[in-house]
N, C-alpha and C positions, 0 to 999 in steps of 0.2 A: 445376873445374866450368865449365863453358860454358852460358853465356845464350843465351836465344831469346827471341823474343817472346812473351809469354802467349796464345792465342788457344782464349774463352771454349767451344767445339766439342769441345775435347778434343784438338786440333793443335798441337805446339809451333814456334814459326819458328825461322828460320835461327840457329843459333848466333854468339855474339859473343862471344870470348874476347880482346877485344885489351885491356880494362880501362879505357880511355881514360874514363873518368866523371866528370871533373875532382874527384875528391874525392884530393887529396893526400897521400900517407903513409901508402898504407895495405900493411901489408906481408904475405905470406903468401898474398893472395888479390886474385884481380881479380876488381875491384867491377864490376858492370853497368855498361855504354854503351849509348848512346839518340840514335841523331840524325834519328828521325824526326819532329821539330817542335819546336817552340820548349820550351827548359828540359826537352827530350830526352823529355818522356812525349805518346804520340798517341793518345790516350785511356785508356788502359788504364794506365796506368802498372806493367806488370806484366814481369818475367821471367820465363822459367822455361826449365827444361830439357827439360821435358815436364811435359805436364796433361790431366785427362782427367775423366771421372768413372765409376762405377758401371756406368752406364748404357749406355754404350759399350762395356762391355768384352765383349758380345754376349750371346745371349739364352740361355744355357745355366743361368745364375742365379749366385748370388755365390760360390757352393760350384765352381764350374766349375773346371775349369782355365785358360779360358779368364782368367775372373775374376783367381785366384789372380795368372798371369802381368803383368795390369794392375795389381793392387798391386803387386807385384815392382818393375815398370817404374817406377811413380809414387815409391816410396821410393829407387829407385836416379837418380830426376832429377826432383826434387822442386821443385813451385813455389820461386820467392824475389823474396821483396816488398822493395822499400827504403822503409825510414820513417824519417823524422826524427827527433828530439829537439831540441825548438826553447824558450826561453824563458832570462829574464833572468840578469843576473850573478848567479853564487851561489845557484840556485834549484833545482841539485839535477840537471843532466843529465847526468853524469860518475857519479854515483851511482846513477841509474837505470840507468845502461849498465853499471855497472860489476855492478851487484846481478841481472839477468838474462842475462848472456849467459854461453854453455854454453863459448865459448873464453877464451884470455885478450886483456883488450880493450884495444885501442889507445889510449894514452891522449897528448893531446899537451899533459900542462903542465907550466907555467913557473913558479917563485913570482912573487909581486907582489914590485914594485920602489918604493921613491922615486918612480921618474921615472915611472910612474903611476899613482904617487898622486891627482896633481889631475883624473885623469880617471875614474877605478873608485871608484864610490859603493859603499861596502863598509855603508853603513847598513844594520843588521840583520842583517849575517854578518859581523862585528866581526873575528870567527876564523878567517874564510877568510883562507888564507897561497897559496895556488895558483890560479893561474888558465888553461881552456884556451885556447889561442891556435893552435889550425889546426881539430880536429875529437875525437871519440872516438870508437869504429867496435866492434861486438861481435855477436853471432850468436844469431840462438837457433831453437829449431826448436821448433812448437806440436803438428806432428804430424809421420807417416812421410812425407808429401808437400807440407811447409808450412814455409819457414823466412824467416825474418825476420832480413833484415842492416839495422842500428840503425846513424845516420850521428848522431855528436850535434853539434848546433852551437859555437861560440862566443859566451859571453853579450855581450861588450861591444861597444860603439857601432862603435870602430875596427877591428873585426875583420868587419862585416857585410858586404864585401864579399865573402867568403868563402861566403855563402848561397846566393847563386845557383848557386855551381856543388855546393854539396852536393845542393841541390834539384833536380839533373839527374835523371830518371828515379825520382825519389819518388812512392811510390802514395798517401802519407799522411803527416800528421805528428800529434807528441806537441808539445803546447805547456801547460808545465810551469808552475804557478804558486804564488805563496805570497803567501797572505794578507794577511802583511806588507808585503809589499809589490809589488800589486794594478797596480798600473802599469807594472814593469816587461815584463809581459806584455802590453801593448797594440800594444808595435809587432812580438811575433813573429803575436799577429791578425791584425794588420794586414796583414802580410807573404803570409801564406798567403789570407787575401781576396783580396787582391788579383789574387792567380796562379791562382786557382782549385782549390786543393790541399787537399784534403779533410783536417780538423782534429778531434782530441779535447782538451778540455782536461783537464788530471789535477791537481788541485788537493793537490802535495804537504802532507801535515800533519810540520812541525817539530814537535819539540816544544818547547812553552811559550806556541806560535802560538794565539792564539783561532781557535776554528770556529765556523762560520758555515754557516748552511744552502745547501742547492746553489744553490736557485732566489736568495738574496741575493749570491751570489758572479758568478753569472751575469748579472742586474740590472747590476751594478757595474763586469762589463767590456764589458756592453752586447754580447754575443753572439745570433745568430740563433737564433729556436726550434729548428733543426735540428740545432743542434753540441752534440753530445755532452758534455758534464761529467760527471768523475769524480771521487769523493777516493781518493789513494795515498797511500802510504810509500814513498818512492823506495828505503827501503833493503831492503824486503820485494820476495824471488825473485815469490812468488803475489800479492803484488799488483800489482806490476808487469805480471806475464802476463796479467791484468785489463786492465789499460788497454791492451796491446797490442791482445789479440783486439778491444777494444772499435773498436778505430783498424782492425783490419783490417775489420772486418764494417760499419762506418761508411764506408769510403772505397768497399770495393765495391759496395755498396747504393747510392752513388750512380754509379760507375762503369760496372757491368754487371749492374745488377739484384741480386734480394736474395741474399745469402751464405748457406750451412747453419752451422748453429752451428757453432763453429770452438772443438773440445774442448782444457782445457787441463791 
């Protein structure tokens, strides 16, 4: 598949197939490149191979032939958004990836070692024996002209310099949290404030984990009225497609105006 730039009219830009997106390892597929500004998105943070809408597809009405052929067109080069999955050690983003996506997903881990041990706070996931140490990468598609490639981060400290280049040309991110442990989500916040990179939070529920109402969770990471919180099951396909669309129609609402519901 080859990328263009997304452009909001119904015009797709120049194709980019060279894969260059510094996300590492990823096999089968080149991932979108972006080098028009800084952490590769210039406003739009959007690819696509073609995009368009209804309304363009000329005045003869949706039944047209006209019409017919601009579906055709949109399902054979179909937008593709890159979003994140961003949040702490052990908090479930290797399992969101792995529980929505329609291919099989790239997954890069390692077990936990000895040698670090003194550095991976396993408090509260006792049981976690694997950790990912590059990225996890999987696909999904919302509709005939909508697919979402899923970059999942690295939770721990030592691996974070790996962030910036997964955040090349991301339209959005999922920043993952639990309960339990409430903090280790402050600095993928933080992260994303800081770059201006449109955020949902998705409040995985573990089980055994107390719950807690939205608006207390939200208080507690001290998030802006505007960022989205959710509660998931990372290991639920439909709920996960929940916090997706919730992350697509969030980021483009602030990107290029309001989004049409985005059916899932």
């Amino acid at each position: 598949m080859a990328f263009g730039r997304f452009n909001p009219s119904g015009a797709s830009g120049p194709a980019d197939a060279s894969g260059n997106s510094g996300t590492p390892g990823e096999p089968g597929a080149a991932a979108p490149s972006d080098a028009d500004g800084p952490g590769g998105r210039d406003g739009s943070g959007v690819f696509a191979g073609s995009a368009g809408s209804d309304a363009s597809e000329g005045s003869s009405g949706p039944g047209s032939v006209e019409a017919h052929a601009g579906r055709e067109a949109r399902r054979a080069h179909p937008v593709t958004l890159k979003i994140l999955v961003a949040g702490g050690f052990g908090v479930g983003k290797t399992t969101l990836v792995s529980a929505v996506s329609e291919i099989r997903p790239l997954r890069t881990e390692e077990m936990l070692s000895e040698a670090g041990r003194p550095v991976d706070n396993v408090q509260g996931v006792e049981r976690k024996t694997t950790t990912t140490v590059a990225m996890d990468f999987g696909r999904i598609t919302l509709r005939d002209d909508l697919m979402l490639y899923l970059f999942g981060t690295p939770g721990q400290d030592r691996f974070w310099f790996l962030w910036d280049e997964l955040a090349q040309g991301a339209l959005g991110a999922v920043v993952l949290a639990d309960t339990r442990r409430l903090a280790d989500s402050f600095a993928a916040v933080d992260y994303f404030e800081r770059r201006g990179i449109p955020f949902t939070v998705a409040v995985n529920h573990f089980d055994g984990a107390d719950r807690y109402p939205a608006e207390a969770v939200r208080d507690a990471l001290d998030l802006d009225g505007g960022v989205p919180l959710v509660m998931c099951d990372a290991r639920d396909r439909e709920s996960v497609k929940e916090v997706l669309v919730k992350v697509v129609e969030h980021a483009m609402a602030l990107e290029a105006g309001p989004l049409d519901h985005v059916p899932i």
